[in-house]
BALUMTI-973947 format. One record per atom (N, C-alpha, C): residue number from 1; residue in three letters; x, y, z. Coordinates in Angstrom, 1 decimal. Example, Ala and Ser with C-alpha at 12.3 -4.5 7.8 and 13.67 -1.06 7.14 Angstrom:
2
<rec><k>1</k><r>Ala</r><x>13.2</x><y>-5.7</y><z>7.8</z></rec>
<rec><k>1</k><r>Ala</r><x>12.3</x><y>-4.5</y><z>7.8</z></rec>
<rec><k>1</k><r>Ala</r><x>13.2</x><y>-3.3</y><z>7.8</z></rec>
<rec><k>2</k><r>Ser</r><x>12.8</x><y>-2.2</y><z>7.1</z></rec>
<rec><k>2</k><r>Ser</r><x>13.7</x><y>-1.1</y><z>7.1</z></rec>
<rec><k>2</k><r>Ser</r><x>12.9</x><y>0.0</y><z>7.9</z></rec>
END
This chain:
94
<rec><k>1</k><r>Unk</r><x>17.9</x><y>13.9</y><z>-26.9</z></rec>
<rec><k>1</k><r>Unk</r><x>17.0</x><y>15.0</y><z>-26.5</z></rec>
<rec><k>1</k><r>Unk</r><x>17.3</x><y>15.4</y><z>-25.0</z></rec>
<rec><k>2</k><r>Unk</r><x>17.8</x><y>16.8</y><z>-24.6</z></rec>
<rec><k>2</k><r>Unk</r><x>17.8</x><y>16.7</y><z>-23.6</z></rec>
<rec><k>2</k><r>Unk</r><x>16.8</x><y>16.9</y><z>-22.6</z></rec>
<rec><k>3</k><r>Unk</r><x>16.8</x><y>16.5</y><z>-21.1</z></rec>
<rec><k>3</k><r>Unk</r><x>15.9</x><y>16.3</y><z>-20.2</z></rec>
<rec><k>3</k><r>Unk</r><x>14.9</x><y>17.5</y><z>-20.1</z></rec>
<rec><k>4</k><r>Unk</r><x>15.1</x><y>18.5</y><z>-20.7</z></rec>
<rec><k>4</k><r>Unk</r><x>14.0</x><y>20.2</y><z>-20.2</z></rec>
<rec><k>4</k><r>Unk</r><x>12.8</x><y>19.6</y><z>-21.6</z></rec>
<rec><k>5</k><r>Unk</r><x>13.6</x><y>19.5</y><z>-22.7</z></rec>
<rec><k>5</k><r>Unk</r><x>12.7</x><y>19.3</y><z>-23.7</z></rec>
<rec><k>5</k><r>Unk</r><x>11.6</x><y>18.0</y><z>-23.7</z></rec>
<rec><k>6</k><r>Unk</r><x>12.5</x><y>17.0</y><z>-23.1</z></rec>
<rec><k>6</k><r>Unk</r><x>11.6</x><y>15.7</y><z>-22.8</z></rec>
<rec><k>6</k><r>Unk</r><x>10.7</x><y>15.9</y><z>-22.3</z></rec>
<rec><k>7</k><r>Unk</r><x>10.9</x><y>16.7</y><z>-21.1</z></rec>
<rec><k>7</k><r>Unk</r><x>9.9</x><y>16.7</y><z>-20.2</z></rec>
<rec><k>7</k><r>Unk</r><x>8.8</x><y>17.4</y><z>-20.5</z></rec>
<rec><k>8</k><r>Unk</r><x>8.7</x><y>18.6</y><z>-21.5</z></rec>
<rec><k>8</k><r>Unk</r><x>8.3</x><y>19.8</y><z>-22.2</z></rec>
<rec><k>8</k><r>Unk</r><x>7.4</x><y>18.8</y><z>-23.3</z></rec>
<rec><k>9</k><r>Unk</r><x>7.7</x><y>18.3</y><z>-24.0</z></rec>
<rec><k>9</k><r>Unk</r><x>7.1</x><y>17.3</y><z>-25.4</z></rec>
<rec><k>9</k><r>Unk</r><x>5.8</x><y>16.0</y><z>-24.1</z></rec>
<rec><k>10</k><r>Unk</r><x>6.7</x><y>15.8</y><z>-23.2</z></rec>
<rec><k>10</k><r>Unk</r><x>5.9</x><y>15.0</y><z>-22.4</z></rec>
<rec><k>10</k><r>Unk</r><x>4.4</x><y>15.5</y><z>-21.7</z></rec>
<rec><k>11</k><r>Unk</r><x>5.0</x><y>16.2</y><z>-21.2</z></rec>
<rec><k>11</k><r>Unk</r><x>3.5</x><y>17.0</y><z>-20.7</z></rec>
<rec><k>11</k><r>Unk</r><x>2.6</x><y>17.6</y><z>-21.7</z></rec>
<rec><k>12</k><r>Unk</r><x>3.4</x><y>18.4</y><z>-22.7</z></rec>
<rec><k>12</k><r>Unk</r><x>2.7</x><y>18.8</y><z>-24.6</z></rec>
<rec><k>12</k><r>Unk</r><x>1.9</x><y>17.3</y><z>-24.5</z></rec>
<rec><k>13</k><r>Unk</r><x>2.2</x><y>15.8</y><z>-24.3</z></rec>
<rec><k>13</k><r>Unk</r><x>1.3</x><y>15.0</y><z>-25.1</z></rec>
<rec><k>13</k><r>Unk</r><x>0.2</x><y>14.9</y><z>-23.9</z></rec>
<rec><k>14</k><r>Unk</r><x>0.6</x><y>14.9</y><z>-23.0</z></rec>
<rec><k>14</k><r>Unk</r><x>0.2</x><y>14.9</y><z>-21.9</z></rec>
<rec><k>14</k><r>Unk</r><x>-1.6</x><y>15.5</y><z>-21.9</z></rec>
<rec><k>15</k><r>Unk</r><x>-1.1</x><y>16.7</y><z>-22.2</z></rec>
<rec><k>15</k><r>Unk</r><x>-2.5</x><y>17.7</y><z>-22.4</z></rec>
<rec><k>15</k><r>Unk</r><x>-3.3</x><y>17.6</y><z>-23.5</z></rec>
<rec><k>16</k><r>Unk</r><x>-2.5</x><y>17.2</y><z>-24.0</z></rec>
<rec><k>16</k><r>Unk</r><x>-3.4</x><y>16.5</y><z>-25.8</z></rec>
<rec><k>16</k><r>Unk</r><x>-4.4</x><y>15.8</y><z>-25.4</z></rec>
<rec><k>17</k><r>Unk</r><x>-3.6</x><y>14.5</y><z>-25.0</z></rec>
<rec><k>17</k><r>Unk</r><x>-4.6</x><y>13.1</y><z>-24.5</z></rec>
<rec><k>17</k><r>Unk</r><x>-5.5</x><y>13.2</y><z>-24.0</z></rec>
<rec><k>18</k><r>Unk</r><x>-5.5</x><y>14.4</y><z>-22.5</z></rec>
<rec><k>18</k><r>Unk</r><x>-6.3</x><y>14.9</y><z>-21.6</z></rec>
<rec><k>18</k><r>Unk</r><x>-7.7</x><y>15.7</y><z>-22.5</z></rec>
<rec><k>19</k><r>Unk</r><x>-7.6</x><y>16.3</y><z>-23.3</z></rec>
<rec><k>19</k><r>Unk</r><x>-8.0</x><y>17.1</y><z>-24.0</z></rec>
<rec><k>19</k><r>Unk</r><x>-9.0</x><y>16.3</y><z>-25.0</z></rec>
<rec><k>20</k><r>Unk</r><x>-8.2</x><y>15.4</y><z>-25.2</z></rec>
<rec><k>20</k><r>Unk</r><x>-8.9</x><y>14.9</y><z>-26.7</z></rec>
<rec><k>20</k><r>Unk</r><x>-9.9</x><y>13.5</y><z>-25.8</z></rec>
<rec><k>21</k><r>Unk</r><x>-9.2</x><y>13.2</y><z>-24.9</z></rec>
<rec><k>21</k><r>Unk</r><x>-10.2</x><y>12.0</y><z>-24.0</z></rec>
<rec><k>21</k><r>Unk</r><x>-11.7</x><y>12.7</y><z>-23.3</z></rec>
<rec><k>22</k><r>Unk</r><x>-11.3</x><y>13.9</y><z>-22.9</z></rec>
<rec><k>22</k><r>Unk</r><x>-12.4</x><y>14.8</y><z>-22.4</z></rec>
<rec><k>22</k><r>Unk</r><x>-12.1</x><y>16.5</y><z>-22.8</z></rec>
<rec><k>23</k><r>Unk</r><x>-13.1</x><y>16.3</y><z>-23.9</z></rec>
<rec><k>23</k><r>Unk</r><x>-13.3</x><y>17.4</y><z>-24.8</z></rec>
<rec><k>23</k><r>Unk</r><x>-14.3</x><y>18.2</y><z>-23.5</z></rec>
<rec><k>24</k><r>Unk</r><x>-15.1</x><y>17.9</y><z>-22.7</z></rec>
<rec><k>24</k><r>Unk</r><x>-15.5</x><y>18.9</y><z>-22.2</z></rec>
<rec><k>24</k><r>Unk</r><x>-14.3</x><y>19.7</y><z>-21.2</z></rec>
<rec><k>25</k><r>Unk</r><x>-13.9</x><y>19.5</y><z>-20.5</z></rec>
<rec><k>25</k><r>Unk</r><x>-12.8</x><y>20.4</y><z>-19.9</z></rec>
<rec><k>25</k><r>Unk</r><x>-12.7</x><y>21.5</y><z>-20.5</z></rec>
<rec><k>26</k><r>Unk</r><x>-12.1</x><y>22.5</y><z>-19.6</z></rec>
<rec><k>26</k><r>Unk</r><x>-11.6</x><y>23.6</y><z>-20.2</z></rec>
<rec><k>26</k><r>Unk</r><x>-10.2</x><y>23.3</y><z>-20.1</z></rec>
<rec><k>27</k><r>Unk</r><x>-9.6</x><y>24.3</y><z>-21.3</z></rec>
<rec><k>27</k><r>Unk</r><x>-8.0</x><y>24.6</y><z>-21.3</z></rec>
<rec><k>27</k><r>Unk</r><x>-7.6</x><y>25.2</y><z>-20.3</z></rec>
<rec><k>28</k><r>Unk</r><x>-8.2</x><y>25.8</y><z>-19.7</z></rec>
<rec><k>28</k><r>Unk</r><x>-7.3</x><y>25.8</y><z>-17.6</z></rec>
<rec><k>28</k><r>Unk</r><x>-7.8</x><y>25.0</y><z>-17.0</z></rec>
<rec><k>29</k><r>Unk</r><x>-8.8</x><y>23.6</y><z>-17.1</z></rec>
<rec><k>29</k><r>Unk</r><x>-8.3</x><y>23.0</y><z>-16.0</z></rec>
<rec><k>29</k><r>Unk</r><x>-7.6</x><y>21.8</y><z>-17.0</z></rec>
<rec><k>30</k><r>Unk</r><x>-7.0</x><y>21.6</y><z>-18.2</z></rec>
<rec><k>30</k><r>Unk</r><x>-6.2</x><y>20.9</y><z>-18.8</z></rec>
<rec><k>30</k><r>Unk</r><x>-5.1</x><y>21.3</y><z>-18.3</z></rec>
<rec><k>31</k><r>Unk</r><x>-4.6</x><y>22.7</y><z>-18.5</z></rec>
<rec><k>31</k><r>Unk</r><x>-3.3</x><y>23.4</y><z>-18.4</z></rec>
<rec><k>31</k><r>Unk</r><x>-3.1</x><y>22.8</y><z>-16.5</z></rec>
<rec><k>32</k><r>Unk</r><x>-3.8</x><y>22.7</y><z>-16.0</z></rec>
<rec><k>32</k><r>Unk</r><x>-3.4</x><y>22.9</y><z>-14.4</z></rec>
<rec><k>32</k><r>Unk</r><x>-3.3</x><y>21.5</y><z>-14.2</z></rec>
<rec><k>33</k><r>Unk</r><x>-3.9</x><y>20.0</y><z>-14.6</z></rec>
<rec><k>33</k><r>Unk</r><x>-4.0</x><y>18.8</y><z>-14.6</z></rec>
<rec><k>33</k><r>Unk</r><x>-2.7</x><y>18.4</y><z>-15.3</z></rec>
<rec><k>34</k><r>Unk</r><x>-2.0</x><y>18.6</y><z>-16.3</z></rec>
<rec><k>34</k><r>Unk</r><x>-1.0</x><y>18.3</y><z>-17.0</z></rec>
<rec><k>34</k><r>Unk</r><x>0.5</x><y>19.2</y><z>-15.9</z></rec>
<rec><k>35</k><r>Unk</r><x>0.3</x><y>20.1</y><z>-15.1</z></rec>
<rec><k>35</k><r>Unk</r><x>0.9</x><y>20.7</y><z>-14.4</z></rec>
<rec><k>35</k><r>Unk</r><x>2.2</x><y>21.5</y><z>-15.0</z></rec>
<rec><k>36</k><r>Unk</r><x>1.0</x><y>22.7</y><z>-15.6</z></rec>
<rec><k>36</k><r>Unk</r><x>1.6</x><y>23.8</y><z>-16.6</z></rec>
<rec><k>36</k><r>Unk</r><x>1.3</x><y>25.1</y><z>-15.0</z></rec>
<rec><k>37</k><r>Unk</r><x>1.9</x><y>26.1</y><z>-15.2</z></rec>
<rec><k>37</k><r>Unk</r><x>1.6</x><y>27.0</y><z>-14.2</z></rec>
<rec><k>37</k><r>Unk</r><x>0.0</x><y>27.8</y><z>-14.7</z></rec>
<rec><k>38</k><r>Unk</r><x>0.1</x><y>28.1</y><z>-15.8</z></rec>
<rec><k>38</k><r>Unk</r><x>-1.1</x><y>28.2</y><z>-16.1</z></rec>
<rec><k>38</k><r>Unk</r><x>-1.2</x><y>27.9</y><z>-17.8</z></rec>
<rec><k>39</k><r>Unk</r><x>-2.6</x><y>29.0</y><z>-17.7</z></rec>
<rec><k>39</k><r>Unk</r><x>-2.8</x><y>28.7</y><z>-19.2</z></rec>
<rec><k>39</k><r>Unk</r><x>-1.9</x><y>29.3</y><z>-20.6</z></rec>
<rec><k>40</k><r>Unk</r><x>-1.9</x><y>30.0</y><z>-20.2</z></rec>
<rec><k>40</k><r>Unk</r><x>-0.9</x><y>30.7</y><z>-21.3</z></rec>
<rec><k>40</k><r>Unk</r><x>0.5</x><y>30.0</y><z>-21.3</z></rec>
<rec><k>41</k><r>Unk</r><x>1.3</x><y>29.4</y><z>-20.5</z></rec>
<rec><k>41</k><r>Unk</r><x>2.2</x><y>28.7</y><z>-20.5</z></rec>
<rec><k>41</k><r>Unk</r><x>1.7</x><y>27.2</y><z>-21.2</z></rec>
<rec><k>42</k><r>Unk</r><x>0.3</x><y>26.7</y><z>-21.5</z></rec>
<rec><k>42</k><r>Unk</r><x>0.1</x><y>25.6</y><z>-22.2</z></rec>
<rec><k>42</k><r>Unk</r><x>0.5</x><y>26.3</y><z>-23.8</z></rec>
<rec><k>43</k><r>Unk</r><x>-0.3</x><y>27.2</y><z>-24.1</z></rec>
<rec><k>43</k><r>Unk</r><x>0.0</x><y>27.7</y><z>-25.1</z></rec>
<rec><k>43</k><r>Unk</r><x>0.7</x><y>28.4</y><z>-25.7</z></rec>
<rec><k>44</k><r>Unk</r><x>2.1</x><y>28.6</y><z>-24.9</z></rec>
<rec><k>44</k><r>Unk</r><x>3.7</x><y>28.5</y><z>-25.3</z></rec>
<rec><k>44</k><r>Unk</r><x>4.0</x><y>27.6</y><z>-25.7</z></rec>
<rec><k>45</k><r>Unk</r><x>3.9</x><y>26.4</y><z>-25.1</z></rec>
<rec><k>45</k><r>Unk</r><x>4.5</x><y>24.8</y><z>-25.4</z></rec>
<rec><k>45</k><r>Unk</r><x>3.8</x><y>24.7</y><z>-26.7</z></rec>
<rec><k>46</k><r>Unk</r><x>2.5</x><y>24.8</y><z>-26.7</z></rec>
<rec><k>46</k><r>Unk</r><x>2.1</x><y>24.4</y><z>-27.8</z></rec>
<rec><k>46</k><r>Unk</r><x>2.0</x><y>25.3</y><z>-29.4</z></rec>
<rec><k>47</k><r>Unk</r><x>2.8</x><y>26.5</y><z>-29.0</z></rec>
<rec><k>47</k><r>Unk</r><x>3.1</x><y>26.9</y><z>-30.1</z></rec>
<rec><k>47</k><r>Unk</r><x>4.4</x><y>26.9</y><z>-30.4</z></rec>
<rec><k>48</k><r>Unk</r><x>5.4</x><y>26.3</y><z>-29.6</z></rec>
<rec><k>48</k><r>Unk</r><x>6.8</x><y>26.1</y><z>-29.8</z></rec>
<rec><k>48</k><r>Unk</r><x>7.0</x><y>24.6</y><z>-30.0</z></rec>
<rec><k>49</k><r>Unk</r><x>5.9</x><y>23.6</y><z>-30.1</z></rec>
<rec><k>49</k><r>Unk</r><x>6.0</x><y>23.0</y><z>-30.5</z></rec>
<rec><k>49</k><r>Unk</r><x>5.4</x><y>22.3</y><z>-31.8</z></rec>
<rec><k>50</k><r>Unk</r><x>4.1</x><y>22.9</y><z>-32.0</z></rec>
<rec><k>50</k><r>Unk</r><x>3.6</x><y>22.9</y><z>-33.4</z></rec>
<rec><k>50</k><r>Unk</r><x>3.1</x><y>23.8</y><z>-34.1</z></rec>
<rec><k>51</k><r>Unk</r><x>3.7</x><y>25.2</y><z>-33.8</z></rec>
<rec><k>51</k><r>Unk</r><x>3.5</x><y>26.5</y><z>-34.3</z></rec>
<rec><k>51</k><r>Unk</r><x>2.1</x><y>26.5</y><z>-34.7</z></rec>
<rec><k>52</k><r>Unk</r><x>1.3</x><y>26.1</y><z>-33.9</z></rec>
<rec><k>52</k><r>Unk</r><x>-0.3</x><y>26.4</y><z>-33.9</z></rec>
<rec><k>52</k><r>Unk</r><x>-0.9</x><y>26.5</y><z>-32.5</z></rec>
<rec><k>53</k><r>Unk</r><x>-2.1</x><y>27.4</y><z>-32.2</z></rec>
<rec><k>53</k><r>Unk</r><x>-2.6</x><y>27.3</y><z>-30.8</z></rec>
<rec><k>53</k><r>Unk</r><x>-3.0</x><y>26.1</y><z>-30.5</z></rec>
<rec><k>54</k><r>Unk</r><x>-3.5</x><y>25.8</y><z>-29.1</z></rec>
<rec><k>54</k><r>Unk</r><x>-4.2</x><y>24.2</y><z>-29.0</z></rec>
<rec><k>54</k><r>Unk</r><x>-5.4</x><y>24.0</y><z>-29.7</z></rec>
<rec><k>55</k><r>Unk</r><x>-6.6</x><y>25.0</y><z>-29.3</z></rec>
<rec><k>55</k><r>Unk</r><x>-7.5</x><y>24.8</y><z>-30.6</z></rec>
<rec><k>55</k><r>Unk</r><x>-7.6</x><y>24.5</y><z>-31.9</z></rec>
<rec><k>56</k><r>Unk</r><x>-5.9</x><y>25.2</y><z>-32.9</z></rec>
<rec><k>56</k><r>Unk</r><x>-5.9</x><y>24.8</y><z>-34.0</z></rec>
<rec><k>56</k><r>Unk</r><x>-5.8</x><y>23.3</y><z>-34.1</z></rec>
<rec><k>57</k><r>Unk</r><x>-4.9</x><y>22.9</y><z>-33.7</z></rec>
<rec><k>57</k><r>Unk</r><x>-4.1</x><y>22.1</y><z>-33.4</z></rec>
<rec><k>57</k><r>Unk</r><x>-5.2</x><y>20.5</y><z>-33.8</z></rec>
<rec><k>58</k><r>Unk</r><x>-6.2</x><y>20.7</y><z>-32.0</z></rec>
<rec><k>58</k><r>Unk</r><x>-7.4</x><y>19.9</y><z>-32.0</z></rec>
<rec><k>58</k><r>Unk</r><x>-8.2</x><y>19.7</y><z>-33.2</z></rec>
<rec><k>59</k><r>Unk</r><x>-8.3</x><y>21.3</y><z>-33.7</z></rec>
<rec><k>59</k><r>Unk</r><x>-9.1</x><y>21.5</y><z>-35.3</z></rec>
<rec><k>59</k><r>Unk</r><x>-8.5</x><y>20.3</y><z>-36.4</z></rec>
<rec><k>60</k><r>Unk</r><x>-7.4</x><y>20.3</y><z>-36.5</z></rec>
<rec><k>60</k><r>Unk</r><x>-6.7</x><y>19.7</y><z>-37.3</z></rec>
<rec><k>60</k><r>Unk</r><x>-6.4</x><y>18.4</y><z>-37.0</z></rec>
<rec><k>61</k><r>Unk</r><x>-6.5</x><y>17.7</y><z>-36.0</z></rec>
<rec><k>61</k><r>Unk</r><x>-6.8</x><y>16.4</y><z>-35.5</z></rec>
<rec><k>61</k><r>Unk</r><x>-7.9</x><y>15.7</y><z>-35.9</z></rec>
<rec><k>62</k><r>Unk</r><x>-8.8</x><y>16.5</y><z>-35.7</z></rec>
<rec><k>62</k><r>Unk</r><x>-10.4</x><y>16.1</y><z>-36.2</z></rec>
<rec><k>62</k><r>Unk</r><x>-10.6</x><y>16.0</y><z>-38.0</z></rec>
<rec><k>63</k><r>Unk</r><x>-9.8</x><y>16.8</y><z>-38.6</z></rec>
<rec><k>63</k><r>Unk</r><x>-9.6</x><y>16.9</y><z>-40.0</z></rec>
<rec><k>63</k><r>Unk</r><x>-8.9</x><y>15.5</y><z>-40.4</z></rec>
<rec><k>64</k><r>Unk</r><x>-8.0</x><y>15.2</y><z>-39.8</z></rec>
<rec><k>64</k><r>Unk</r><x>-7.3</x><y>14.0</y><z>-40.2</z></rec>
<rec><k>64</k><r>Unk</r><x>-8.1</x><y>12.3</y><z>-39.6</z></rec>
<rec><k>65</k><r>Unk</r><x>-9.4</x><y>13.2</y><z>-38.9</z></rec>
<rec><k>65</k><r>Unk</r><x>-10.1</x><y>11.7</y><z>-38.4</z></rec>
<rec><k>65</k><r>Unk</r><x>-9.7</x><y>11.4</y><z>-37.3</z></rec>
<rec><k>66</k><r>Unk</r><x>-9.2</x><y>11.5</y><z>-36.6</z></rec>
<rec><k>66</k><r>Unk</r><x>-9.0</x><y>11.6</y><z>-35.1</z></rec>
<rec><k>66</k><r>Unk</r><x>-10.2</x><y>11.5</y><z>-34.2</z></rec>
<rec><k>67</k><r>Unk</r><x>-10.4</x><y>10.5</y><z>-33.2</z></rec>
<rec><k>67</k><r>Unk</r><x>-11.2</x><y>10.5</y><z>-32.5</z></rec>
<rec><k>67</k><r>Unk</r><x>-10.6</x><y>10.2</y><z>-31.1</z></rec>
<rec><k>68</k><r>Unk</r><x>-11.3</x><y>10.9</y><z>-30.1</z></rec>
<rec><k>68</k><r>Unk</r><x>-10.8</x><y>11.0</y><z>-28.9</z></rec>
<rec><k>68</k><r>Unk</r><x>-10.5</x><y>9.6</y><z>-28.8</z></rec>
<rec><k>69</k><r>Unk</r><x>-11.6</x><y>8.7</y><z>-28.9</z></rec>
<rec><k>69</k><r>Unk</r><x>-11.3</x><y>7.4</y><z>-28.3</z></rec>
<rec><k>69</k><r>Unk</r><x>-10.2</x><y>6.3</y><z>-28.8</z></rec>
<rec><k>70</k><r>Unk</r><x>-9.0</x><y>7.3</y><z>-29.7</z></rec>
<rec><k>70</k><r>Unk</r><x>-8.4</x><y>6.8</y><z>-30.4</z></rec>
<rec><k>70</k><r>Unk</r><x>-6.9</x><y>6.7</y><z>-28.6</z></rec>
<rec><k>71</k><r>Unk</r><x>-7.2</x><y>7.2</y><z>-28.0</z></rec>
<rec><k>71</k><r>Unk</r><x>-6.5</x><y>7.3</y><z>-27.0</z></rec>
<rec><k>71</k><r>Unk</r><x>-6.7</x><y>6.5</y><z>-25.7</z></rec>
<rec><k>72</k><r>Unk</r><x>-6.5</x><y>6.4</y><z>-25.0</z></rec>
<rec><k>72</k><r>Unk</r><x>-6.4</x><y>6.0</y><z>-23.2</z></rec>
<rec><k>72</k><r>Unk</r><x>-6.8</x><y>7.1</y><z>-22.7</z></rec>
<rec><k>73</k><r>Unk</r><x>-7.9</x><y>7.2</y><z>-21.6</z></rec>
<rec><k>73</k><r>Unk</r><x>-7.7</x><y>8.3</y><z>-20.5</z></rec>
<rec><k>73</k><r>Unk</r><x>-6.6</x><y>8.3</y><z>-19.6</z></rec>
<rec><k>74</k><r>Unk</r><x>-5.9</x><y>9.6</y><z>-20.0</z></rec>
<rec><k>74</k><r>Unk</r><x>-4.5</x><y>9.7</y><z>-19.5</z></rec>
<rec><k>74</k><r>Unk</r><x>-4.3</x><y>9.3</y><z>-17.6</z></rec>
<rec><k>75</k><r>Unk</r><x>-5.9</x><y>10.5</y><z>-17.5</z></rec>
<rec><k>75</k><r>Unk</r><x>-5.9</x><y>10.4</y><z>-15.8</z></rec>
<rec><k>75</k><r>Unk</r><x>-6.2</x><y>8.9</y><z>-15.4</z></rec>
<rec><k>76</k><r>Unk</r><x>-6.9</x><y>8.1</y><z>-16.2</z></rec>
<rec><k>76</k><r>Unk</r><x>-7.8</x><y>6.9</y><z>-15.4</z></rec>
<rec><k>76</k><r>Unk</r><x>-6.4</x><y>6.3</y><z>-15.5</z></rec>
<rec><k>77</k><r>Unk</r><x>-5.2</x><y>6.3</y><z>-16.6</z></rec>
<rec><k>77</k><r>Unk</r><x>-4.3</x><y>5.2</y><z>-16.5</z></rec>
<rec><k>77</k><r>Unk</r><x>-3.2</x><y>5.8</y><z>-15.5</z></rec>
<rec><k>78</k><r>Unk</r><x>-3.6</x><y>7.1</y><z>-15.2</z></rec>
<rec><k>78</k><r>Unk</r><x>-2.4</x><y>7.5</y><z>-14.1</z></rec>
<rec><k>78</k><r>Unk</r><x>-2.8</x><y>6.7</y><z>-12.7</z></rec>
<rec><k>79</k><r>Unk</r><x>-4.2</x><y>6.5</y><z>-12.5</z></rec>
<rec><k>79</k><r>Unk</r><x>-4.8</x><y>5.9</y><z>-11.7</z></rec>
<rec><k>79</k><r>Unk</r><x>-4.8</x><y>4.7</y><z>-11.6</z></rec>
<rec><k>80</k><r>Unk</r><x>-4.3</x><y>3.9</y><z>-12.7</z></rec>
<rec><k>80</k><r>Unk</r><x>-3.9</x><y>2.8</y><z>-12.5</z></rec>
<rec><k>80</k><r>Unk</r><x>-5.1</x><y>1.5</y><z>-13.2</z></rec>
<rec><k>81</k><r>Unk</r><x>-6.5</x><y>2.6</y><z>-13.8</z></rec>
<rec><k>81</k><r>Unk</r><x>-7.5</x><y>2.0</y><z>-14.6</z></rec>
<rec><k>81</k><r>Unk</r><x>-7.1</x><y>1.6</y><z>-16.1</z></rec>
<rec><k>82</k><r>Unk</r><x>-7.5</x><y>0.5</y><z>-16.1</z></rec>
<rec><k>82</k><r>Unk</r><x>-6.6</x><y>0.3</y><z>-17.6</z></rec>
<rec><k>82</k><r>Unk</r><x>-8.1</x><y>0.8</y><z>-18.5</z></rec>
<rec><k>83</k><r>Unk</r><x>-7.8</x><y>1.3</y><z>-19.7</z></rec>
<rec><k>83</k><r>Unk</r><x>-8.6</x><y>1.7</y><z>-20.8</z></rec>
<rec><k>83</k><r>Unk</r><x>-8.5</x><y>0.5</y><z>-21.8</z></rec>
<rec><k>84</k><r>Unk</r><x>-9.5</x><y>0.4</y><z>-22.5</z></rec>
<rec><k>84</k><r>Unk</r><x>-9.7</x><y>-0.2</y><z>-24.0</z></rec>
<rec><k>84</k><r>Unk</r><x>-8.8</x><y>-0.9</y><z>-24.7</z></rec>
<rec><k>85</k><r>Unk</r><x>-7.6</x><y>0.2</y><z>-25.2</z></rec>
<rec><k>85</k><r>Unk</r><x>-6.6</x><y>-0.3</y><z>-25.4</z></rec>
<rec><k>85</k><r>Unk</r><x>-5.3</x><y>-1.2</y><z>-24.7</z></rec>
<rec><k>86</k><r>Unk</r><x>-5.4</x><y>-0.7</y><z>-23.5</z></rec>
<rec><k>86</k><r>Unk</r><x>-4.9</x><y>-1.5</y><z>-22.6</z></rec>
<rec><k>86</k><r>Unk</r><x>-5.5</x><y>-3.1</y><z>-22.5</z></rec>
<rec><k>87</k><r>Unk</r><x>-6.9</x><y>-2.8</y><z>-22.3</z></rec>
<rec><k>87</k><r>Unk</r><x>-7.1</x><y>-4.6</y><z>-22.1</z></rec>
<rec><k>87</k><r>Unk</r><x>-7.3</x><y>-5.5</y><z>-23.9</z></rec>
<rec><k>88</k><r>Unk</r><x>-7.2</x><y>-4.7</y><z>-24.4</z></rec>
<rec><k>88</k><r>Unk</r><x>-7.7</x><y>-5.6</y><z>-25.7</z></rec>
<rec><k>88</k><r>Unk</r><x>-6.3</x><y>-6.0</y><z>-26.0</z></rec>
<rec><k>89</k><r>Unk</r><x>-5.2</x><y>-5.0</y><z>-25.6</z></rec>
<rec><k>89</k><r>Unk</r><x>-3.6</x><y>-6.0</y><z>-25.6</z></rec>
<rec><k>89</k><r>Unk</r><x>-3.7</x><y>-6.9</y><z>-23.9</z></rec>
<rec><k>90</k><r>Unk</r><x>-4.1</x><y>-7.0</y><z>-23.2</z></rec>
<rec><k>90</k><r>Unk</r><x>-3.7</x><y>-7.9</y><z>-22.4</z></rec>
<rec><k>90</k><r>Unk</r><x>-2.6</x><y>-7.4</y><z>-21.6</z></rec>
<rec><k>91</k><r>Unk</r><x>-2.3</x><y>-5.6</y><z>-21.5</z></rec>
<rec><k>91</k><r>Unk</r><x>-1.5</x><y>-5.4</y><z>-20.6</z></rec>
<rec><k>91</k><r>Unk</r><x>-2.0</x><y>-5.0</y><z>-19.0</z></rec>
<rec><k>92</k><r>Unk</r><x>-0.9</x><y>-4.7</y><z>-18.4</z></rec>
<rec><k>92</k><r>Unk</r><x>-1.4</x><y>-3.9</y><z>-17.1</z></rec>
<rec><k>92</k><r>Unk</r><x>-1.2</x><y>-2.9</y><z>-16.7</z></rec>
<rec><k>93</k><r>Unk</r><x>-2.0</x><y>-1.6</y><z>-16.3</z></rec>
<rec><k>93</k><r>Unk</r><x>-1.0</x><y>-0.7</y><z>-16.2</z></rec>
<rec><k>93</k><r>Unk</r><x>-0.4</x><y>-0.2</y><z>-14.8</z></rec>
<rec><k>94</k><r>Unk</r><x>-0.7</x><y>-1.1</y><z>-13.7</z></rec>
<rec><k>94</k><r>Unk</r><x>0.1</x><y>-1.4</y><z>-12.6</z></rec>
<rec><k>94</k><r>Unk</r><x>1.4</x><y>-1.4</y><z>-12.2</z></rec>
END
């Protein structure tokens, strides 16, 4: 994969996580926290990558049972706070 796309898919999950960990946010301040230039550039990526807007997208997460807490808070582990997942394996994210 080359490096534009990695980075592209990376931030795409990036804003997911953010999204789905805190459903209150808005999609601009997701788009601006993931460090998209704005919002409509979140929803380029995300239609070039799952040919659905982010709402659908969310919609259809929730259909398949998806729950936010099925994730890590992206920000708290950027911060170096381990989540749920993190301690129930016994890692660090340090």
């Amino acid at each position: 994969m080359p490096p534009k796309h990695y980075a592209k898919v990376a931030r795409f999950m990036f804003a997911v996580s953010l999204k789905t960990a805190r459903p209150s946010l808005s999609w601009t301040n997701v788009s601006h926290q993931a460090g998209y230039f704005d919002q409509m550039h979140l929803v380029k990526d995300f239609k070039a990558l799952t040919a659905a807007p982010p709402s659908a997208l969310l919609d259809q997460l929730a259909l398949c049972g998806f729950q936010p807490s099925d994730l890590e808070d992206p920000v708290l582990l950027a911060a170096g706070v381990p989540g749920p997942l993190v301690e129930a394996a016994g890692l660090s994210v340090a």
